[in-house]
N, CA and C of each residue as an Amber inpcrd file, in Angstrom:
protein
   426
 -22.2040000 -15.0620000  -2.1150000 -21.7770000 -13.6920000  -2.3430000
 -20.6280000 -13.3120000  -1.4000000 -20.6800000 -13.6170000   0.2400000
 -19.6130000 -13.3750000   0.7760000 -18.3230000 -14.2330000   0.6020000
 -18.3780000 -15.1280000  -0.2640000 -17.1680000 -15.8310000  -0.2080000
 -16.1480000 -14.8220000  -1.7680000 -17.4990000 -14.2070000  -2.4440000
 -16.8110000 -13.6020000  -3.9200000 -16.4650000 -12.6090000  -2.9690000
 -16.7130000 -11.6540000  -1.7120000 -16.4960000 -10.0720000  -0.9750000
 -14.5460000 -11.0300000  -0.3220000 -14.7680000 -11.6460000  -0.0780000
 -13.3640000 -12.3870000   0.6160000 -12.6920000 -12.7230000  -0.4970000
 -13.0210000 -13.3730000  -1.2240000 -11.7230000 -12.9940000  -2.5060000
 -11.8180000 -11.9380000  -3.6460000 -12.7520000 -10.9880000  -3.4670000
 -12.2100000  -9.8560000  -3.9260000 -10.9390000  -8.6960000  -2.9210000
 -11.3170000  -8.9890000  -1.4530000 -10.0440000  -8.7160000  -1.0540000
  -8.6290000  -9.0290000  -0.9050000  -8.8210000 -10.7670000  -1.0730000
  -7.3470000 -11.0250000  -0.9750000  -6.4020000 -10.7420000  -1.7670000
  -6.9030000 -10.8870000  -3.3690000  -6.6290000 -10.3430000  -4.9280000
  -5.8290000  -9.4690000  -4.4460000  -6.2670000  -8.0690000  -4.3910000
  -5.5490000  -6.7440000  -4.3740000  -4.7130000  -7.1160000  -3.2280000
  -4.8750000  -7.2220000  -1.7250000  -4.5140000  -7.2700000  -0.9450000
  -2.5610000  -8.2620000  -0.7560000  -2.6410000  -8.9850000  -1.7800000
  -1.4950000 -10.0430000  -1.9860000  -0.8560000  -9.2610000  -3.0840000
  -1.3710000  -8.5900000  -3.8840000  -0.5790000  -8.2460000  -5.2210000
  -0.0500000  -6.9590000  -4.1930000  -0.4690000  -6.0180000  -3.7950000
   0.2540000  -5.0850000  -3.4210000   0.9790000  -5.2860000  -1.8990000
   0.8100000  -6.2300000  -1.2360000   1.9230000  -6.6360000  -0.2570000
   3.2520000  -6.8640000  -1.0720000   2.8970000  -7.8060000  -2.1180000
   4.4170000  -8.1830000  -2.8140000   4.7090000  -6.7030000  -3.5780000
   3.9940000  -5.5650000  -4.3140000   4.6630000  -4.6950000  -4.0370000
   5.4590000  -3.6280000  -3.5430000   4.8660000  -3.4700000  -2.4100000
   5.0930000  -2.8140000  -1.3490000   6.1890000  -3.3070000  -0.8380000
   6.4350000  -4.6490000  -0.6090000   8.1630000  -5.4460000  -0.4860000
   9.0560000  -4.8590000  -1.0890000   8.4730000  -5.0410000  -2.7740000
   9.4850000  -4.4840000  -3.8320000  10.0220000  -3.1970000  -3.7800000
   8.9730000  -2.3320000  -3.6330000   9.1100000  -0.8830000  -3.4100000
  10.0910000  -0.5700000  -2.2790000   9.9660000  -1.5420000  -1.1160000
  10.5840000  -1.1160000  -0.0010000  11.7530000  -1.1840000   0.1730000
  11.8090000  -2.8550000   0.0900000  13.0930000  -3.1690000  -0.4080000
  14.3490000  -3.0850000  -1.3440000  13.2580000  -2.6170000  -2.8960000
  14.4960000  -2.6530000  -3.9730000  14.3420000  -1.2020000  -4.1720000
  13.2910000  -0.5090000  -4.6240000  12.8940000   0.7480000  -5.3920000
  12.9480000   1.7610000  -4.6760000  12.9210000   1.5250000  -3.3530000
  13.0650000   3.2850000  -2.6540000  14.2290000   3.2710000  -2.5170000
  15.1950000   2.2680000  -1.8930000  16.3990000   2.2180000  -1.6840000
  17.4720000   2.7430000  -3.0570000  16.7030000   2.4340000  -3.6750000
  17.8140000   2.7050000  -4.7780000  17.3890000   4.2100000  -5.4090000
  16.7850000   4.9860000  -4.8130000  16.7750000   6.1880000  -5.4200000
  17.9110000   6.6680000  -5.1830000  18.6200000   6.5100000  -4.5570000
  19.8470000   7.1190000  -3.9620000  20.7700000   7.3230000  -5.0950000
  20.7300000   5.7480000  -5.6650000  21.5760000   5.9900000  -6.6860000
  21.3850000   6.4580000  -8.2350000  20.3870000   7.2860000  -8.1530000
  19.9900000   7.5600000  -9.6510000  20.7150000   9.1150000  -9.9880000
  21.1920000   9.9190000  -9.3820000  22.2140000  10.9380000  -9.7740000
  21.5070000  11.8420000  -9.4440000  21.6240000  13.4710000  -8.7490000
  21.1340000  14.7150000  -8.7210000  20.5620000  15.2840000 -10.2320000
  21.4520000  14.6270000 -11.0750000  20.9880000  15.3810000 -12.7430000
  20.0540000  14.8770000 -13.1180000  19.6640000  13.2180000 -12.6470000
  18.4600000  12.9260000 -13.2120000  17.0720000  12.6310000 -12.4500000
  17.5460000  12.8350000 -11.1340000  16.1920000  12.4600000 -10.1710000
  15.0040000  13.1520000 -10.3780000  14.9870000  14.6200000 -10.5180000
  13.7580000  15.1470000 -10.4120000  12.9770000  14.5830000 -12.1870000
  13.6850000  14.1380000 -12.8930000  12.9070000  13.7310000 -14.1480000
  12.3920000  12.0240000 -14.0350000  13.1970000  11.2690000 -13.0620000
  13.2380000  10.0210000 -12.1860000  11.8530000  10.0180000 -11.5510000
  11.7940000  11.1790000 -10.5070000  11.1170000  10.9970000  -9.3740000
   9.5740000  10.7380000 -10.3690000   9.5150000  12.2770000 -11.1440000
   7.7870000  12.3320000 -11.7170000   7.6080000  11.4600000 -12.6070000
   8.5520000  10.6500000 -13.6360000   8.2240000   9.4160000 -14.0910000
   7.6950000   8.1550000 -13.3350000   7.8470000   7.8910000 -12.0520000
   8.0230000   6.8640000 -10.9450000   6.6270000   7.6520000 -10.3390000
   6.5460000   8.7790000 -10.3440000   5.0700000   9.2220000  -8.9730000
   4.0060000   8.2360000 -10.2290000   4.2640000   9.1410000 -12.0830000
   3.0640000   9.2040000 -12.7220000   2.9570000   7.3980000 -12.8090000
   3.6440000   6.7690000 -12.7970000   3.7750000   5.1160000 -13.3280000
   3.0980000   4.0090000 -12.2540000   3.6970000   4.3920000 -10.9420000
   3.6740000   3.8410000  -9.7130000   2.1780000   4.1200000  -9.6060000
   1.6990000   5.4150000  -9.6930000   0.3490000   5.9760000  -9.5670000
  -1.1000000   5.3410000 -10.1030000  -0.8660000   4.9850000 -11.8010000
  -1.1900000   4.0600000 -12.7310000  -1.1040000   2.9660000 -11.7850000
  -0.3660000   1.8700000 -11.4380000  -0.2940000   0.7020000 -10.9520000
  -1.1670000   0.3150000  -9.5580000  -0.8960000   1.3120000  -8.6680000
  -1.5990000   1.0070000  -7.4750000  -2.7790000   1.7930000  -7.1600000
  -2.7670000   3.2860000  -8.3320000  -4.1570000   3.5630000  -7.6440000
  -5.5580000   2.6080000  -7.9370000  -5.8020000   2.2400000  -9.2410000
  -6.9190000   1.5920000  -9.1840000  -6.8450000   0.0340000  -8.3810000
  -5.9230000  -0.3040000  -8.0490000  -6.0220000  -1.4760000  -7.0910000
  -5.9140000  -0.8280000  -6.2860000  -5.9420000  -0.0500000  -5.4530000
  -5.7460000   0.8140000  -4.0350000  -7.8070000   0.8840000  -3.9530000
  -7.9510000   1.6290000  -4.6570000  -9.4940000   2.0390000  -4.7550000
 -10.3040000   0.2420000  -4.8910000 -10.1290000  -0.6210000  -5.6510000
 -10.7320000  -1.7880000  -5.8170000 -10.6560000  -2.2210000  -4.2240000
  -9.5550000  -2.1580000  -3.8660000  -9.2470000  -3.2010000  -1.9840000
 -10.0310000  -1.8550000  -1.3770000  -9.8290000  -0.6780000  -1.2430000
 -11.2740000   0.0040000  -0.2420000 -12.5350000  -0.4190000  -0.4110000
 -12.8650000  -0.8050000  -1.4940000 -14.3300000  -0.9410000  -1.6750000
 -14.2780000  -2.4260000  -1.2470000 -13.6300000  -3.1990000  -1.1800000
 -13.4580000  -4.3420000  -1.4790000 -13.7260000  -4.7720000   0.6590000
 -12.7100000  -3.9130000   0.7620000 -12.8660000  -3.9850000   2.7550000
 -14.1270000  -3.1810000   3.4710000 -14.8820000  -2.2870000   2.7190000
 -15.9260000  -2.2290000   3.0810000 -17.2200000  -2.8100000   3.2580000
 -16.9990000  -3.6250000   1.9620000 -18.0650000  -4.5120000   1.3190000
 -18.0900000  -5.7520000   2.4940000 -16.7740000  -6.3290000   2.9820000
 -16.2980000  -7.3970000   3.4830000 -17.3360000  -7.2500000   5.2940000
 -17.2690000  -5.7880000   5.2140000 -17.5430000  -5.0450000   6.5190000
 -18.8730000  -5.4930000   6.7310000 -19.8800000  -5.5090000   5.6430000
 -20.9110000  -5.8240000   5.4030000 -21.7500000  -7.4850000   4.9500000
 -20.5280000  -8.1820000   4.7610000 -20.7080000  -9.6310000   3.5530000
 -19.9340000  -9.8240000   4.1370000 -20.1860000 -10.9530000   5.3450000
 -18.8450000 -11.5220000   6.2300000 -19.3860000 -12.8340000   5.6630000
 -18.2150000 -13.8830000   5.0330000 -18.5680000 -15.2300000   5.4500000
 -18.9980000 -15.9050000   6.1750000 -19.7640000 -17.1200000   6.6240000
 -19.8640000 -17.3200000   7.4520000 -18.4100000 -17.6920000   8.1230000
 -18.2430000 -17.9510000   9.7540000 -17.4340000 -17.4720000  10.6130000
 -15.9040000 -16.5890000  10.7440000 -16.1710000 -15.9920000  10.1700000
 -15.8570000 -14.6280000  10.0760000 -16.1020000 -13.7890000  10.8560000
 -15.1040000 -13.3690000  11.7210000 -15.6070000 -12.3880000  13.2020000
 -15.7000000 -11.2120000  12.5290000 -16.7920000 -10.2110000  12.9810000
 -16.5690000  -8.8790000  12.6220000 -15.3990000  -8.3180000  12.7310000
 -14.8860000  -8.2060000  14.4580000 -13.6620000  -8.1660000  14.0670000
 -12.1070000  -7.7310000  13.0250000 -11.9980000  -9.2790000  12.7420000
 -11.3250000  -9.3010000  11.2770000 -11.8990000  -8.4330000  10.0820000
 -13.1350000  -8.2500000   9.7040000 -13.3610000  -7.5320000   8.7770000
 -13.0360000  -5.9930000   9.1380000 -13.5170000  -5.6750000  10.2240000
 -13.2520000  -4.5280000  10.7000000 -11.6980000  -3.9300000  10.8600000
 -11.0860000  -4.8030000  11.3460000  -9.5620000  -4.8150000  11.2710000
  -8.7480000  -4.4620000  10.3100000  -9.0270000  -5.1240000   9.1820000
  -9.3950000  -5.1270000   7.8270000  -9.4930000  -3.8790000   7.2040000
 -10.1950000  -3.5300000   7.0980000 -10.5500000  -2.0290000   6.9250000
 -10.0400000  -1.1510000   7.7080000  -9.4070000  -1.0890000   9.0850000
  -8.6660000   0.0140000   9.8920000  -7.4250000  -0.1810000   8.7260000
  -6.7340000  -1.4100000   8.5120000  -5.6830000  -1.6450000   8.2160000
  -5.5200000  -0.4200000   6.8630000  -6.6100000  -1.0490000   5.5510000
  -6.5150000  -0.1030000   4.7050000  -6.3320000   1.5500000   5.1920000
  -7.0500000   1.6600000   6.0940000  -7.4570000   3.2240000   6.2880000
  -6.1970000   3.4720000   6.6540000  -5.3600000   2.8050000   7.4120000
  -3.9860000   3.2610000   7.9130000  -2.7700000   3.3740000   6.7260000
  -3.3570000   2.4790000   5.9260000  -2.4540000   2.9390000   4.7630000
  -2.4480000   3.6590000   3.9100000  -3.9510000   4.3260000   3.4340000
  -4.4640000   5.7010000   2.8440000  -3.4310000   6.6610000   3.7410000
  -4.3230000   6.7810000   5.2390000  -3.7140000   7.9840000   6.3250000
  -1.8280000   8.0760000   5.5550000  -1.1800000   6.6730000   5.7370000
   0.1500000   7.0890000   5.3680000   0.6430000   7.1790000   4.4700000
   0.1590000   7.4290000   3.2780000  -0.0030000   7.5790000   2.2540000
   0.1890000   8.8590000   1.6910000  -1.2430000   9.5030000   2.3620000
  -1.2710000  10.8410000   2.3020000  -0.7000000  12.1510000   2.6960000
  -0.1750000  11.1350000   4.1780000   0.5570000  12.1000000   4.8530000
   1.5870000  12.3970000   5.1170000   2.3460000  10.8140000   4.7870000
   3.6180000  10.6330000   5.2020000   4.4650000  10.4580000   3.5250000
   4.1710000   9.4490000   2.7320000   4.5890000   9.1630000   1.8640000
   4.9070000   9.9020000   0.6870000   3.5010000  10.7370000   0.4440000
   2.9030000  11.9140000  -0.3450000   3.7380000  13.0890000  -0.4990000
   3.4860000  13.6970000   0.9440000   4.4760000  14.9450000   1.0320000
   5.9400000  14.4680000   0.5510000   7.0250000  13.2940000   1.2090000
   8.1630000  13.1800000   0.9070000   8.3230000  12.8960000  -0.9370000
   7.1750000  12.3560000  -1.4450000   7.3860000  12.4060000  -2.8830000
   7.3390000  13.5460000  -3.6160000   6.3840000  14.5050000  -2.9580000
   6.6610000  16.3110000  -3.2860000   7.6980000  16.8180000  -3.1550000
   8.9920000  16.6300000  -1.8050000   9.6920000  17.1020000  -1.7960000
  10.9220000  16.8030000  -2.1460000  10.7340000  15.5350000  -2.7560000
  11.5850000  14.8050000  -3.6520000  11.8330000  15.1650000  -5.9110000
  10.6480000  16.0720000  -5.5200000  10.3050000  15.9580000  -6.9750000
  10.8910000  17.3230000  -7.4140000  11.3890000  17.8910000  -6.4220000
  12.1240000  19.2380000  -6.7680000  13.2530000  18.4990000  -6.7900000
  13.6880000  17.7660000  -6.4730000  15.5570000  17.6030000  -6.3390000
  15.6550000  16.2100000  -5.4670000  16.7770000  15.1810000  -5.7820000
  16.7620000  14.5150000  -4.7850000  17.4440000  14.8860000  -2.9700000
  16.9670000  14.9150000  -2.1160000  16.9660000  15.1040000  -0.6740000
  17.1420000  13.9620000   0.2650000  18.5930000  13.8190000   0.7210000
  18.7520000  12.8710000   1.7080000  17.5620000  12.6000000   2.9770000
  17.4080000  13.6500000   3.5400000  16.9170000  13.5680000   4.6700000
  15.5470000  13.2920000   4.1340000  14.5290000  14.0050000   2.7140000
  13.3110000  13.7520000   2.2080000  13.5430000  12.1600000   2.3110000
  14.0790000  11.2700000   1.4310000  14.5130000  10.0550000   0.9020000
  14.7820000   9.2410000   2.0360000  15.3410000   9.4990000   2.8710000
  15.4270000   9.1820000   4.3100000  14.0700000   8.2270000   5.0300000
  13.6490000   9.8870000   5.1410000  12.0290000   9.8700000   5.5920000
  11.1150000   9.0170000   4.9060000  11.4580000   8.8360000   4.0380000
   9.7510000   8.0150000   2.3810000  10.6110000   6.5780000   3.1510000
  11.7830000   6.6390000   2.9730000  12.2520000   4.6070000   3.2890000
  11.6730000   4.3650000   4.7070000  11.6640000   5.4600000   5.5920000
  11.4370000   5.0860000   7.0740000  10.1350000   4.7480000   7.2830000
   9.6630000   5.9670000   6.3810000   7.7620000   5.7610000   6.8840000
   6.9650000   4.6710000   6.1800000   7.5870000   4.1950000   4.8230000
   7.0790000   3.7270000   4.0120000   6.8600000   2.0900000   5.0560000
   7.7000000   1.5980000   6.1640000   7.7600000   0.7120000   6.4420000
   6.2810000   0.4570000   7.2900000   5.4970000   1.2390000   7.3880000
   4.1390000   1.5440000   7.9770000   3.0670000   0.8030000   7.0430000
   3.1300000   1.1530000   5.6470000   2.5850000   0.7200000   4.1920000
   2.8890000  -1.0560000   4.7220000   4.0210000  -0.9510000   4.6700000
   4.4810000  -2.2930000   4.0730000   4.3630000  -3.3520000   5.3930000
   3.7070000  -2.8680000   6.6530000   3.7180000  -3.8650000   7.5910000
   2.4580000  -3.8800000   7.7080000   1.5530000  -2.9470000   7.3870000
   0.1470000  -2.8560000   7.4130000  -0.2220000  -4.2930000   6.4470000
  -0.0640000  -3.4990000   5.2510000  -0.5160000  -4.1360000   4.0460000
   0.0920000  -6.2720000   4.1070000   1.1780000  -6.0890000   5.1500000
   1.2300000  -7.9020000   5.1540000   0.6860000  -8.2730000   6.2090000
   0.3240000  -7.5600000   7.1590000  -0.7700000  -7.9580000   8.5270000
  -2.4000000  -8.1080000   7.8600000  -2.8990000  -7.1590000   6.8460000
  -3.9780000  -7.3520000   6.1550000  -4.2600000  -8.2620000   5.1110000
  -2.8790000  -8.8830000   4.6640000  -2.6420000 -10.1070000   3.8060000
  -2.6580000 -11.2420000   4.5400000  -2.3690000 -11.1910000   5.9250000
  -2.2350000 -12.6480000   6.5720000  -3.1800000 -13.2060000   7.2520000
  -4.1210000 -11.8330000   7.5080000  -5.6980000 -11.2080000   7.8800000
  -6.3510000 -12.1030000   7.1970000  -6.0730000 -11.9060000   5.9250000
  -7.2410000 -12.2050000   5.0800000  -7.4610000 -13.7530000   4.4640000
  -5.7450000 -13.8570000   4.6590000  -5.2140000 -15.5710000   4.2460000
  -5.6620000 -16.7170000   5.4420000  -6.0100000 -15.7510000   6.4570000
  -5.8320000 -16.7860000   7.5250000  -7.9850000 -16.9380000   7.5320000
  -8.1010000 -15.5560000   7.3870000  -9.9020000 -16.0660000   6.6940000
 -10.2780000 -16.5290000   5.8870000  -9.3800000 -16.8440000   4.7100000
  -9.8400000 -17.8180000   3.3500000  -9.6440000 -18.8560000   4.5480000
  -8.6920000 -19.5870000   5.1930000  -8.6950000 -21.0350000   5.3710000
  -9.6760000 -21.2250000   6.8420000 -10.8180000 -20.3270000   7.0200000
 -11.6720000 -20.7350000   8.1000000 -12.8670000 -21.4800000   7.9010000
């Protein structure tokens, strides 16, 4: 059973590192260039789509790092599982707080300094989420 709790996390955990790249790298960056006339119809197509894509894998990897919290493989430090789960929680926290708001205030109009802010903070998401991927890669091979 704990070896199915360890690869039910890596699953989510690898698919949304490589998005979170994408996002970081190709898709936030380029809001810039989508025009004042069409961003705010841009932005809420991209919240409602993006939303679809990662929330139910967002929700599968919480349950997934809790479970892990509980169903450690054998040698498997608590630790790591625990780690594990801060990691997610840190990416909810920036999510909510950081990411969230700048997509609100993006959705009225595009905003340098909003747009600014989502590329800067977003890099929080995206270093979490490959420290919890390498977390988890480096516990499959124990």
């Amino acid at each position: 059973m704990s070896r199915w709790v360890l690869a039910a996390n890596v699953a989510p955990a690898l698919f949304l590192t490589g998005l979170i790249w994408t996002v970081q790298v190709v898709h936030y960056p380029l809001f810039a260039k989508v025009g004042a006339d069409y961003f705010p119809a841009y932005e809420a197509a991209h919240t409602g789509r993006i939303t679809m894509v990662v929330g139910p894998v967002m929700l599968a990897e919480l349950a997934a790092a809790v479970a892990l919290v509980f169903a450690r493989p054998a040698g498997a430090p608590a630790w790591a599982a625990w780690m594990g789960l801060a990691l997610v929680g840190m990416i909810w926290g920036s999510t909510a707080f950081l990411q969230v708001p700048r997509h609100g205030e993006l959705a009225a109009g595009f905003d340098a300094g909003a747009h600014a802010a989502l590329v800067a903070t977003n890099w929080i998401r995206t270093w979490a989420w490959s420290l919890r991927s390498g977390l988890l890669v480096w516990l499959s091979f124990r």
